[in-house]
Every structure is written in structure tokens, then in C-alpha cells.
N, C-alpha and C positions, 0 to 999 in steps of 0.2 A: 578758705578751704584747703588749702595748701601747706598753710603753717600747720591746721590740725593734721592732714595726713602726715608729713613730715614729722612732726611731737610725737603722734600717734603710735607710731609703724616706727621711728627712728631711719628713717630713708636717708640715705647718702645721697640720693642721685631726687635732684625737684623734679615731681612732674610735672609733665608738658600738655599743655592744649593746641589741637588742631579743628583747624577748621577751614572748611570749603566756602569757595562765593564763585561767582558769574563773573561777578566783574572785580577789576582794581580793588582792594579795602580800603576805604579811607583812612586816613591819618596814622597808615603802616607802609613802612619803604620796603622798597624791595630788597631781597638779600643780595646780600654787598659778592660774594661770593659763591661761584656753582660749583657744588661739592660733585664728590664719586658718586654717591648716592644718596636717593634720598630719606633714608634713616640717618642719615650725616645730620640733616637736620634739626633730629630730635635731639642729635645731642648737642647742636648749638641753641638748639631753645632749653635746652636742661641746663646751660653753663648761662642762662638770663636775659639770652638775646627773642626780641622779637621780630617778626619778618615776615613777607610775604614772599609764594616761590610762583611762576609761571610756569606753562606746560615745558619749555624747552631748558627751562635749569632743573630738570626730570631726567633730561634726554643721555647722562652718563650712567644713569641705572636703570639700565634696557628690562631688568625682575620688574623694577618697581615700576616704570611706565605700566605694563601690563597688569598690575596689580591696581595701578590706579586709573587706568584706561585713559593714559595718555596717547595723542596719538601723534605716531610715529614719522620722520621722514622716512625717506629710502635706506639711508646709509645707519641709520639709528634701527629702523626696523631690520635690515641685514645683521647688524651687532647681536640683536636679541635671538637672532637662530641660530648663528653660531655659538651664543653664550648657552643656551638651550640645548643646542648639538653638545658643548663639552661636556654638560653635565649629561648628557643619555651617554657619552661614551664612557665618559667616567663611572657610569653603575649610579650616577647621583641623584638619576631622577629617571622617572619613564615617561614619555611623551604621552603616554596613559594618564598620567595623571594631570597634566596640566589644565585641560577644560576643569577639572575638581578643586582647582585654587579659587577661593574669594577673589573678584574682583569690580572696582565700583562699576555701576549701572550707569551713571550719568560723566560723559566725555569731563576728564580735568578740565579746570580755566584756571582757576588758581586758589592757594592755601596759607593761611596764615598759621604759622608757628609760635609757641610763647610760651614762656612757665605758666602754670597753671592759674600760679599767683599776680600775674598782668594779664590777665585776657579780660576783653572788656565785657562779650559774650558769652552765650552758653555756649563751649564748642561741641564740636561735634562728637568727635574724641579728644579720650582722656587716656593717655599713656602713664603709667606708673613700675618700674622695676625695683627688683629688690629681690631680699634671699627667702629660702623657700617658707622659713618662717612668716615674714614678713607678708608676703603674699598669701599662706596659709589663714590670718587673720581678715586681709581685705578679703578674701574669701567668704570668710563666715560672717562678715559683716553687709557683705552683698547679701547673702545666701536671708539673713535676715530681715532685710530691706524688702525681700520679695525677689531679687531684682534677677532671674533666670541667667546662668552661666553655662556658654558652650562645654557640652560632652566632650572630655578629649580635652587634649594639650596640642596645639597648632606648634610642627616644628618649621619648615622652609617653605616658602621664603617671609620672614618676618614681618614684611610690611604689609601682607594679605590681612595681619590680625585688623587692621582697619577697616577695609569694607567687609570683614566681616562683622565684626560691631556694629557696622551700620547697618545692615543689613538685616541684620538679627536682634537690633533694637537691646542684645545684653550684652556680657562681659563676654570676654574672649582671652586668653592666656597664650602665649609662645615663648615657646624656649630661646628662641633667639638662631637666626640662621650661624653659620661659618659667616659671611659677607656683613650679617649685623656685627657680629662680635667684631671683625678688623676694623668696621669702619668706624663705631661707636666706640670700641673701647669698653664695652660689658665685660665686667667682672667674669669671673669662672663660676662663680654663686650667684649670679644673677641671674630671672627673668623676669616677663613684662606679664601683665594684665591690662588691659584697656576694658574700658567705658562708654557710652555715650555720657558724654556731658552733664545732660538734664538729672541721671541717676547718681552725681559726684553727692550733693547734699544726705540725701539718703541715707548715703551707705556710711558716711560720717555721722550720721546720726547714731547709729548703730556702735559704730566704731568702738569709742571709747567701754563702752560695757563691755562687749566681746572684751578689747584690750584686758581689763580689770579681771573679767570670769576667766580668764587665761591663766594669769597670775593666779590668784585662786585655787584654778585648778592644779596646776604647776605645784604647789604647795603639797594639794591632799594628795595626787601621784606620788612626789616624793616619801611623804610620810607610810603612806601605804606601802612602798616599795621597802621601806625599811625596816617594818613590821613585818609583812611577810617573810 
């Protein structure tokens, strides 16, 4: 599924599989290192690494706990009001909106990470970035699949686009936070689309004809454009 979207789409960046469990995954180690945050993650499962993360290699991205209803000690849940406090002082966010952020229903235990192309599972989510082109197609190739995509473009904080995929059973798109961009290293033309898992074959199914009738159409625009 991977090499196709990859061929497909021309992706610079692999996508990544995520997925939730209760307990330990078997025969996945745990990550060697706890990043700033946990979109840090994605991009170490994007560079081919697989991993499992625990609630407390969360605890340096006091957003993303909350987004992923990790739960907090003291000094970790103090971090997140005052990271919350900078940004309402900043004009960066209103304390309005925060109950309006996705975030998962069930307390984290733990997540495995992985290129798309080693998951051994159906994950749960399926992260994909790319230019707007690029996303433009997985777009209509969902769109084709049946496969229902949130209204709207999800800007901050990045890692909400997760439970809301799960949540909402379709796609979900974000721009990508300020905090994604430093810690990922996203492109200026990049942004993400995610998935549930189960709907990855699908929309590959679809894929390559969109890809084709693009080209296609590409063709009769230009022609057209020149005649006119």
C-alpha cells in the first residue's frame, strides 16, 4: 500500500502508521528516545523506524497529551496551563476554544509508530503529507472510495487530526501547527491528511484512475487554454 501511494502521489515524505493498544505490542521495542513532542514521532516513523511510545514519553508535549488524553502528573499538567496561558496571551488561541479541539475518548496506554509499509496491522491511523497537489488527488480518490472527508481544513494543534479520524470514522486534513513544522521539519508546501487504516486499500483502489484522468485532463485544459 505504501510503494502504491508513494508511485502514485510521487511522496517525498513515507507514510506512517499509528496505532493504539492497552497493553505493551508484542515484538515492538520501546522508543530508544523521548522526543519534544509527539509529532516528533511521525517523523521518526517517516525516516523507517518502528516503535512503541508509553503515556510518560508524551509528557514533553503538554498539546499533544491533551489531544491524546494522556494523563498528566502535577508538574506536566502545570506546563500545559502555562503553555496554554502563552498562547491566550499571545492572541494565539482563546481558552474558548479549547473544549472544541478533538481529543481521544479512551485514557492513552500506548502507540505504536511505523511506516505504513511495516505495520503488521490495520492501524488505526494513516498519516500522509504532501503538496497541495498531491493531497488534492488523495482527495478525489477518497472522495471516490465513498470514503466521507471532514468540512474544513484543521489548523492547531496538529496532532487533534488523530482523534479526529477516529472519531469520525473519515479523513481529516491539517495544515500543520507552528510546533509541527519546528519539530517535524515540514516542508513550506506541505500538509497532512490522515485516515483510518481499514479505508487505506480503497482509496488506492481508486487512486491510480484519478492519477490517469488528471493527466488527461491536464492535457484537454491546456489545449483548450490555447485555443481560446
Amino acid at each position: 500500500m505504501s510503494k502504491q501511494l508513494q508511485e502514485l502521489l510521487d511522496l517525498e515524505t513515507a507514510p506512517i502508521a499509528v496505532t493504539f493498544h492497552e497493553a505493551q505490542p508484542d515484538g515492538v521495542s520501546r522508543v530508544e528516545k523521548v522526543e519534544a513532542s509527539g509529532c516528533t514521532y511521525w517523523k521518526r516513523a517517516s525516516e523507517g523506524k518502528t516503535f512503541y511510545t508509553e503515556a510518560s514519553d508524551h509528557y514533553n508535549c503538554p498539546i499533544g497529551c491533551y489531544t491524546h488524553n494522556v494523563e498528566l502528573p502535577d508538574e506536566q499538567m502545570k506546563e500545559l496551563e502555562n503553555t496554554l496561558g502563552l498562547m491566550g496571551e499571545l492572541g494565539y488561541i482563546s481558552m474558548d476554544e479549547v473544549p472544541g479541539i478533538p481529543r481521544q475518548e479512551n485514557t492513552f496506554q500506548n502507540a505504536v509508530y511505523s511506516p505504513l509499509a511495516d505495520t503488521q496491522d490495520i492501524p488505526d491511523v494513516v498519516i500522509i503529507s504532501g503538496t497541495p497537489k498531491q493531497m488534492m488527488l488523495l482527495v478525489e480518490a477518497a472522495t471516490a472510495a465513498g470514503i466521507e472527508i471532514e468540512n474544513g481544513i484543521m489548523g492547531r494543534p496538529t496532532c487533534a487530526v488523530i482523534p479526529a479520524v477516529i472519531q469520525s470514522d473519515g479523513g481529516a486534513s491539517s495544515l500543520g501547527c507552528i510546533g509541527n513544522r519546528v519539530y517535524t521539519a515540514l516542508s513550506d508546501d506541505d500538509f497532512y491528511l490522515a485516515f483510518p487504516g481499514k479505508h487505506i486499500d480503497a482509496i488506492i483502489d481508486k487512486l491510480e484512475t484519478i492519477v490517469n484522468a488528471n493527466h488527461a485532463l491536464a492535457e484537454y485544459h491546456q489545449q483548450r487554454q490555447e485555443e481560446i
